[in-house]
C-alpha atoms as one frame of an Amber mdcrd trajectory, in Angstrom:
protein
  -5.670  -0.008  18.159  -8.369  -1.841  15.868 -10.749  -0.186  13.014 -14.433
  -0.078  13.822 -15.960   1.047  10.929 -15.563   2.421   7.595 -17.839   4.430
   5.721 -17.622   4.765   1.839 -18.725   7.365  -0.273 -18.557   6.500  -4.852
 -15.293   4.723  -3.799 -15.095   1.957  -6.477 -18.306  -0.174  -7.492 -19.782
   1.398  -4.018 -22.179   3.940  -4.452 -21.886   3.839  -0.169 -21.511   1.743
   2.256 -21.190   1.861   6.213 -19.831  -1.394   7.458 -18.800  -2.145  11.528
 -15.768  -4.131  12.882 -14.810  -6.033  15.145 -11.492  -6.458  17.321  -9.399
 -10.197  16.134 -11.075 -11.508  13.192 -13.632  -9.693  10.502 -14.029 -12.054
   7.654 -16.026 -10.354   4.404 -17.627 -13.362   2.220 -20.039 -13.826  -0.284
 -19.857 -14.206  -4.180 -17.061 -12.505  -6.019 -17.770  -9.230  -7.979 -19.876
  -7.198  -5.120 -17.182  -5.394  -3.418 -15.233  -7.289  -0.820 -11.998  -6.437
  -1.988 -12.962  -2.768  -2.558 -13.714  -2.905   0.701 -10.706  -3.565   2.219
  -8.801  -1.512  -0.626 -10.007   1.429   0.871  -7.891   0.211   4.166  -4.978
  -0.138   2.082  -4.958   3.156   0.575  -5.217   4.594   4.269  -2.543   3.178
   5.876  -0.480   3.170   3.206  -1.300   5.523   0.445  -0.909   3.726  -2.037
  -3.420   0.307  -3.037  -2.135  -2.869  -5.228  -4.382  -2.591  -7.401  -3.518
   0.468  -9.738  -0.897   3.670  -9.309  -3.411   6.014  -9.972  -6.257   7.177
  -8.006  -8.593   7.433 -10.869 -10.054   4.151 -10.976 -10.728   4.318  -7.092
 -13.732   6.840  -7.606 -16.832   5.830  -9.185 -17.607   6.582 -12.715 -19.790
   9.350 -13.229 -18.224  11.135  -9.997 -15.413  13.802  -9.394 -14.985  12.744
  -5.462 -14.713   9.807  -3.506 -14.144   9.598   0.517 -12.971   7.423   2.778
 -13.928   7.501   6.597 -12.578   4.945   9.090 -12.925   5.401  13.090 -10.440
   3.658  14.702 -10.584   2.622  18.843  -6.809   3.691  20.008  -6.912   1.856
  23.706  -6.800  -1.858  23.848  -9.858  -3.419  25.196  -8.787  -6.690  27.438
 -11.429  -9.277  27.232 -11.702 -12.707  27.867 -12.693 -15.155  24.430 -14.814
 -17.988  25.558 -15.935 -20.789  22.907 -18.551 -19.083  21.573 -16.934 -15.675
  21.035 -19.602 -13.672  22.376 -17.156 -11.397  24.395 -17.492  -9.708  20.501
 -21.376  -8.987  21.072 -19.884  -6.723  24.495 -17.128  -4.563  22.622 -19.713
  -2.099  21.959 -20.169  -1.324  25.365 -17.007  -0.694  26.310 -16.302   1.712
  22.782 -17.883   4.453  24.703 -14.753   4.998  27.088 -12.077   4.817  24.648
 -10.315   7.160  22.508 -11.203   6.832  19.029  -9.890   8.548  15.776 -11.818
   9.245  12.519  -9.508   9.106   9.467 -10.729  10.628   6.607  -9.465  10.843
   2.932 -10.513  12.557  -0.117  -9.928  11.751  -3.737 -10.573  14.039  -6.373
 -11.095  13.570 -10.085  -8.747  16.616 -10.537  -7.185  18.534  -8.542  -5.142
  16.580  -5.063  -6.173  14.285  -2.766  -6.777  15.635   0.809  -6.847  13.953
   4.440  -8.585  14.841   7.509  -8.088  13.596  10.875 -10.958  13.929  13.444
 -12.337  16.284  10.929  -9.450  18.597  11.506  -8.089  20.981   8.803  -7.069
  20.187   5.598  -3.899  17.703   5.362  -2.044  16.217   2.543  -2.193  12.410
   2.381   1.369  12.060   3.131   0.866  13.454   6.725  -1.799  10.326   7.740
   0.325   7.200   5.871   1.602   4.857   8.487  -0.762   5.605  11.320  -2.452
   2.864  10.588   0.101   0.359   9.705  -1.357  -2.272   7.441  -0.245  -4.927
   5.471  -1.813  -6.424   2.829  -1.479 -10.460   1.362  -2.943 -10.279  -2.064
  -3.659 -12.940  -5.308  -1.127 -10.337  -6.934   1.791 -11.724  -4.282   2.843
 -14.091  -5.940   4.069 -12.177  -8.939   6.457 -10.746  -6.808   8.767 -12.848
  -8.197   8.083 -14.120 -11.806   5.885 -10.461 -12.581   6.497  -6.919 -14.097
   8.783  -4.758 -12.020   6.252  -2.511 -11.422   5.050  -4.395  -8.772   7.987
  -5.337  -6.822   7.866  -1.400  -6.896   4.961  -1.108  -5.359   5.931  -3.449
  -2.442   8.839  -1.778  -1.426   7.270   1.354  -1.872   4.066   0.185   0.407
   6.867  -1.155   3.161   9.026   2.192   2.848   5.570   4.467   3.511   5.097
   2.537   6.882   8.832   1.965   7.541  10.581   5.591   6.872  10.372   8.219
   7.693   9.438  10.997   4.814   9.117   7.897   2.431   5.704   8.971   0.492
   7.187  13.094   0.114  10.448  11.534  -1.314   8.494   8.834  -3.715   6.151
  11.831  -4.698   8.494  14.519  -5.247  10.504  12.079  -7.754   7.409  11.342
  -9.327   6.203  14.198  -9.992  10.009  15.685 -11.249  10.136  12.465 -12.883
   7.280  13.568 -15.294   7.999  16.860 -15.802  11.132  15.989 -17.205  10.231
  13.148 -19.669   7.502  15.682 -20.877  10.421  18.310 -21.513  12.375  15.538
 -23.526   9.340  14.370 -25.346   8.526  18.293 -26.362  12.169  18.697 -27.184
  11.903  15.396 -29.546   8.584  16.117 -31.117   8.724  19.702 -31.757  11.178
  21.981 -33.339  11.672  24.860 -31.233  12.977  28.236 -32.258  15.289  28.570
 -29.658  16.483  25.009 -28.282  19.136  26.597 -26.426  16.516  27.661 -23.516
  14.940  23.877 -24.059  18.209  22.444 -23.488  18.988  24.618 -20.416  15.893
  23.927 -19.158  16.616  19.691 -19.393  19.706  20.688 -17.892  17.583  21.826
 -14.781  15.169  18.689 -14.507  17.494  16.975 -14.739  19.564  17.994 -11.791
  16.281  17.788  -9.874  15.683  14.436 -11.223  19.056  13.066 -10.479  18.696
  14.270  -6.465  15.355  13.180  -5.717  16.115  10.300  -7.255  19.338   9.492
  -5.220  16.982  10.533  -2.305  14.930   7.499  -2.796  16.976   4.975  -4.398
  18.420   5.675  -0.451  15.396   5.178   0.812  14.330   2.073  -0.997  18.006
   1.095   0.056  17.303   1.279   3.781  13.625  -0.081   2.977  15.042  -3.370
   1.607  17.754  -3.745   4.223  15.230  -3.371   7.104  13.221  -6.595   5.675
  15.571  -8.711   5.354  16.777  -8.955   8.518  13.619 -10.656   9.217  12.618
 -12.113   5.805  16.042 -14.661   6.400  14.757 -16.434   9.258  11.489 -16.575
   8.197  12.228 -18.358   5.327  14.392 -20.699   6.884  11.352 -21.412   8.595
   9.541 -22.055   5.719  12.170 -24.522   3.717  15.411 -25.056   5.646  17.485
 -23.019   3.433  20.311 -20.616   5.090  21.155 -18.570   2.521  18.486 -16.490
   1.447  18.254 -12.515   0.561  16.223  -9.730  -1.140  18.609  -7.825  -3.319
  18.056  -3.939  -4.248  18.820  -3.579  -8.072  18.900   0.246  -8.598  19.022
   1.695 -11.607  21.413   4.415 -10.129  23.853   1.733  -9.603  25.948   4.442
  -8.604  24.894   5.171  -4.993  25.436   1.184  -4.132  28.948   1.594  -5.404
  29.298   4.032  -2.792  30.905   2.655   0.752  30.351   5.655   2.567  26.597
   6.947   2.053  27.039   9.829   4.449  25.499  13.447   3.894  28.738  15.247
   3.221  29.045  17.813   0.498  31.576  15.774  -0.975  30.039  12.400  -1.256
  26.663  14.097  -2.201  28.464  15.742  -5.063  30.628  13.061  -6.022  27.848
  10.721  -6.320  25.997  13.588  -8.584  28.698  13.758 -10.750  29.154  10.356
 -11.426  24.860  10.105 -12.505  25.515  13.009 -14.100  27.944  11.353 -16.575
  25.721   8.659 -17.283  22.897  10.995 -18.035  25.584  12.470 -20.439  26.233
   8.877 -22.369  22.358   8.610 -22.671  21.513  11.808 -23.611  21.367  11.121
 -27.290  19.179   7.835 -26.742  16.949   9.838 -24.020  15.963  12.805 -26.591
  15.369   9.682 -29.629  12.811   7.678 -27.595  10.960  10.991 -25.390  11.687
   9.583 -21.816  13.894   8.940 -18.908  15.407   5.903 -20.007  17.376   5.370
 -16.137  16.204   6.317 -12.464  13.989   4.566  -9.909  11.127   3.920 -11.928
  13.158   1.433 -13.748  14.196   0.200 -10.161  13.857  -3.872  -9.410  14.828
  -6.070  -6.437  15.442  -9.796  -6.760  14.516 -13.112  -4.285  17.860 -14.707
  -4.115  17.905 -18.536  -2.619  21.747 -19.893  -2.211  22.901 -17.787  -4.863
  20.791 -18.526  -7.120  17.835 -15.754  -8.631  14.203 -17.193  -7.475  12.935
 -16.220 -10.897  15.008 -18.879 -12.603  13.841 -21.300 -10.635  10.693 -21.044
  -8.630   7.331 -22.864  -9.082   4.262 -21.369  -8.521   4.196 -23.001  -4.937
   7.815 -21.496  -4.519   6.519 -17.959  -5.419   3.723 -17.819  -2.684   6.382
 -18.942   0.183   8.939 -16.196  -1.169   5.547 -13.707  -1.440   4.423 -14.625
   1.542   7.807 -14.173   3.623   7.896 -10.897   2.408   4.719  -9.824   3.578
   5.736 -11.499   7.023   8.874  -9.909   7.037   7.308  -6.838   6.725   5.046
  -7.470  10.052   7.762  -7.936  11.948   9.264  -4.827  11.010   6.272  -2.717
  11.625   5.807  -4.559  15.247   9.704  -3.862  16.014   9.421   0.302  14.806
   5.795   0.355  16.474   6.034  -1.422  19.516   2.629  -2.985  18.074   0.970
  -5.787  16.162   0.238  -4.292  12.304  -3.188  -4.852  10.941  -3.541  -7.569
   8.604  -5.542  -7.658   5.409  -6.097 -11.526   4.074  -7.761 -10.732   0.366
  -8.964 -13.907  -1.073  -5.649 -15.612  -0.442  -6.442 -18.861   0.783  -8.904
 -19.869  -2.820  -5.128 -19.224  -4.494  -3.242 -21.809  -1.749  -2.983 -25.356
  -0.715  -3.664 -26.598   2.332  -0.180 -25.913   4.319   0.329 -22.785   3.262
  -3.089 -21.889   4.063  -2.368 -22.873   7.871   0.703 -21.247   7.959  -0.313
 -17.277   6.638  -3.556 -17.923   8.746  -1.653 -18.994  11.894   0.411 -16.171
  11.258  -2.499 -13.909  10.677  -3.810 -14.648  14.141  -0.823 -13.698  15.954
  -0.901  -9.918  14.457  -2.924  -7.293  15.562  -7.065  -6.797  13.665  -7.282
  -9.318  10.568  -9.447  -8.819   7.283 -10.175 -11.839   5.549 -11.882 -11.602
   2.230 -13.353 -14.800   0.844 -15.884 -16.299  -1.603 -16.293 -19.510   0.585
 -15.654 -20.159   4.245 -15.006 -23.258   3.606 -11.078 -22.368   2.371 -10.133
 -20.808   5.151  -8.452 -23.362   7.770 -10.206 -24.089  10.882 -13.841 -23.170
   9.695 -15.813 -24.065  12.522 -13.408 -21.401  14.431 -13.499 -18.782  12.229
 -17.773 -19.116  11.477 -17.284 -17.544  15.270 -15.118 -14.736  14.599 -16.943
 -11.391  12.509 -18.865 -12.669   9.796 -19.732  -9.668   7.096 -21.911 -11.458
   4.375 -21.163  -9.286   1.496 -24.468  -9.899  -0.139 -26.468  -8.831   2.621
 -24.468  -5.879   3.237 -24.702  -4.772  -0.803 -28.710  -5.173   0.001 -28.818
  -3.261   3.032 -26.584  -0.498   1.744 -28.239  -0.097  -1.598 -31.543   1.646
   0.721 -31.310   4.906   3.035 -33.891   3.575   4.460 -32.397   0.298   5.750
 -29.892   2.361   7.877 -29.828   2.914  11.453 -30.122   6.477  12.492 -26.330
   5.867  13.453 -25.497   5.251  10.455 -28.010   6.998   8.491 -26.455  10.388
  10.078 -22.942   9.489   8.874 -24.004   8.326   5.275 -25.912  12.221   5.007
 -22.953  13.912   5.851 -20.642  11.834   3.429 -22.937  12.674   0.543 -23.857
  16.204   1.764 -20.090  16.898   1.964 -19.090  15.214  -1.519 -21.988  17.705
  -2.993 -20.613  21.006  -1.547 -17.605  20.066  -3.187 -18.939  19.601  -6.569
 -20.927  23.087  -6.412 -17.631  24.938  -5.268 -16.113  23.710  -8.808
C-alpha cells in the first residue's frame, strides 16, 4: 500500500492544496515556513490520530475557519516494477493506478463540536475507527527531546506507537482523557466555590473518581504492553548503533500500583484488589488534590525512561547520544508495525537530516529506504545523503506547489473537481451551524 495524493482543505497555513505521490521516495523541499511539514502533518494525524506537534486539534485548522479536511487516496495492491538508473519506471505508475484498489481516507476537524472520519466517502465514523490503517511513523526535530524534554512528549510517543500497536488504544487514551477532565473540573469547582450542599459534590468526586481510577488502570495497561512490545526490538537495534548490551525503555507509571502487580489477569479479584489499593492513595491525596484544583496522580503524569547499563540516559547523554536513543525508538517502532502487519510502515523523514551529522544521516536514511513509502521534508537537498540518488526519486518543490495551489485556475480538471468538492463540502457544513 502507498499514498497517492492528499488533498487539503484550511488545514494549517494551507488555504488548499492537492499534491500527488509517488511509490519509494517523495521528497518535499524548498524554503522553510511554506508548508512542508504541514504537509506531511496531515499524514500523521491520519494514521495515527494524533500529530507531534500540539494535543489539540485547534491549531490544525486555519484561522478564520470552523472546519478543516483531510483527504488521502491510498493504492492498496503492490505495483512490481523494475527501477532502472534514471527512475523513470515512476513516470509509468500512473498507468497502472487504474487497475488497483484504492481507498480515500477522509477526516474532518471541527472548531467545535468532534472530529469525524470517512472512508471511501462512507458514513460518518469516529476517528478512532480509521487510526492504524495507515501505519506511519514519524522522525521529527522534536525526537531528540525524547530524552532530556518535558514528559509530555515521551507521552505522546508511546501514545502514537500504542494507536498503531493495540488494539482499542485511541478509545482507552480518549475515554481517560476525557474522565480525566471532568474530574479535575469537579475538584477545581469544589475548591473555588462554596457549595450549599458539598455532600452531593463530594459524592459526586467519589464517582469520577472511580471512573478515573479504571480507565486509568486500563491504559497505564496499555501503555504497559505498548512499551514492552518496543523493546524487544529497540535492544538490538541499539546494540547496533553503539555496542552496548544492556539497554531498555522503562515504563514509569504513576499508578505504580498495577506494576507491583505479578499477575495482571482480568479476574474480579485482581481487578478489585488493584482498585483498592489506587483507591487508598487517592485517599492520602485527597486533601492536597482539593488545595491545588487537579488530579495530582494518573497517566497524564505518566513518564518512561532510556536506560543504558543501568544507568538513566538523561544523566548522561549528549545531544549526539539523544538522536541515536530517538532514533532507535522510532526504528523500534517499524519493526513492530512490520511484525503485527505483515508490512513495511510508511515513513515520514521531517527535516531530520539539517538536525544530524553525517553518520547518522546515512544510517536513518538507509533505514528509511528499507521501509515501505518515505516522506522526506527538507530545506536543501543537499543534506540528505546520496543526493545525486535521491534528485531521482519524487521531487515536490514546495515553492512551486504554494504557487500553483494559491490559483483555481492553475489546476487540472482532476484536481480542480476534487478541490470544488472539498470547499463545497466544508461550506454546507458551516450553513448547517
Amino acid at each position: 500500500m502507498y499514498i497517492s495524493r492528499i488533498a487539503l482543505d484550511t488545514f494549517r497555513s494551507w488555504n488548499h492544496i492537492i499534491c500527488d505521490f509517488k511509490p519509494g521516495i517523495n521528497v518535499i523541499y524548498g524554503n522553510n515556513g511554506l508548508g512542508k511539514t504541514n504537509i506531511v502533518e496531515a499524514l500523521e494525524v491520519t494514521g495515527t490520530g494524533i500529530s507531534h506537534r500540539t494535543s489539540s486539534t485547534l491549531p490544525l485548522i486555519k484561522k478564520g475557519y470552523e472546519k478543516s479536511i483531510i483527504r488521502i487516496n491510498t493504492i492498496n495492491n503492490e505495483i512490481n516494477y523494475k527501477k532502472d538508473e534514471t527512475n523513470n519506471d515512476l513516470n509509468n505508475i500512473s498507468s497502472l493506478e487504474s487497475n488497483l484498489d484504492k481507498t480515500t481516507y477522509e477526516i474532518d476537524l471541527y472548531l467545535k463540536g468532534s472530529n469525524r472520519a470517512h472512508i471511501n466517502s462512507g458514513k460518518a465514523l469516529y476517528v478512532k475507527d480509521i487510526i492504524g490503517l495507515l501505519p506511519i511513523v514519524s522522525f521529527t526535530p522534536r525526537d531528540q527531546f525524547l530524552i532530556i524534554g518535558d514528559p509530555n512528549v515521551r507521552r505522546t510517543f508511546i501514545d502514537q506507537a500504542g494507536s498503531l500497536l493495540i488494539p482499542n488504544y485511541v478509545q482507552i487514551l480518549q475515554e481517560f482523557k476525557h474522565i480525566s477532565k471532568q474530574r479535575a473540573a469537579l475538584l477545581k469547582n469544589i475548591r473555588d466555590y462554596s457549595y450549599k450542599n458539598q455532600t452531593i459534590s463530594l459524592s459526586g468526586l467519589e464517582i469520577w473518581t472511580g471512573k478515573f481510577i479504571e480507565s486509568g488502570i486500563n491504559l497505564t495497561k496499555a501503555r504497559q504492553e505498548t512499551v514492552q512490545i518496543i523493546n524487544k526490538y529497540f535492544k538490538n537495534i541499539i546494540k547496533s548503533f553503539t555496542n552496548e548490551e544492556n539497554t531498555e525503555i522503562i515504563y514509569v507509571p504513576s499508578f505504580e500500583e498495577v506494576l507491583f502487580e505479578k499477575n495482571i489477569d482480568e479476574s474480579i479479584e485482581n481487578k478489585n484488589e488493584l482498585f483498592s489499593k489506587i483507591s487508598e492513595h487517592f485517599q492520602r491525596i485527597y486533601e492536597g488534590e482539593l488545595a491545588r484544583g487537579c488530579n495530582l496522580i494518573g497517566p497524564h503524569r505518566d513518564d518512561i525512561d532510556f536506560f543504558i547499563n543501568n544507568i538513566s540516559a538523561k544523566d548522561f547523554a549528549s545531544n549526539g547520544e539523544s538522536w541515536t536513543i530517538a532514533i532507535a525508538s522510532k526504528m523500534a517502532l517499524c519493526k513492530a508495525l512490520e511484525e503485527k502487519n505483515n508490512n513495511k510502515p510508511i515513513v515520514i523523514l521531517d527535516d531530520v537530516f539539517a538536525q544530524l551529522d553525517e553518520n547518522r544521516r546515512i544510517r536513518i536514511l538507509n533505514f528509511a529506504l528499507n521501509q515501505g513509502q518515505v516522506f522526506i521534508t527538507t530545506s536543501s537537498l543537499s543534506d540528505i545523503p546520496n543526493e545525486e540518488y535521491i534528485k531521482k526519486t519524487n521531487l515536490i518543490n514546495i515553492g512551486k506547489l504554494l504557487e500553483k495551489n494559491n490559483e483555481i485556475n492553475n489546476f487540472s480538471e482532476e484536481h480542480n473537481n476534487i478541490l470544488l468538492d472539498l470547499i463545497e463540502q466544508r461550506k454546507n457544513k458551516q450553513e448547517e451551524k
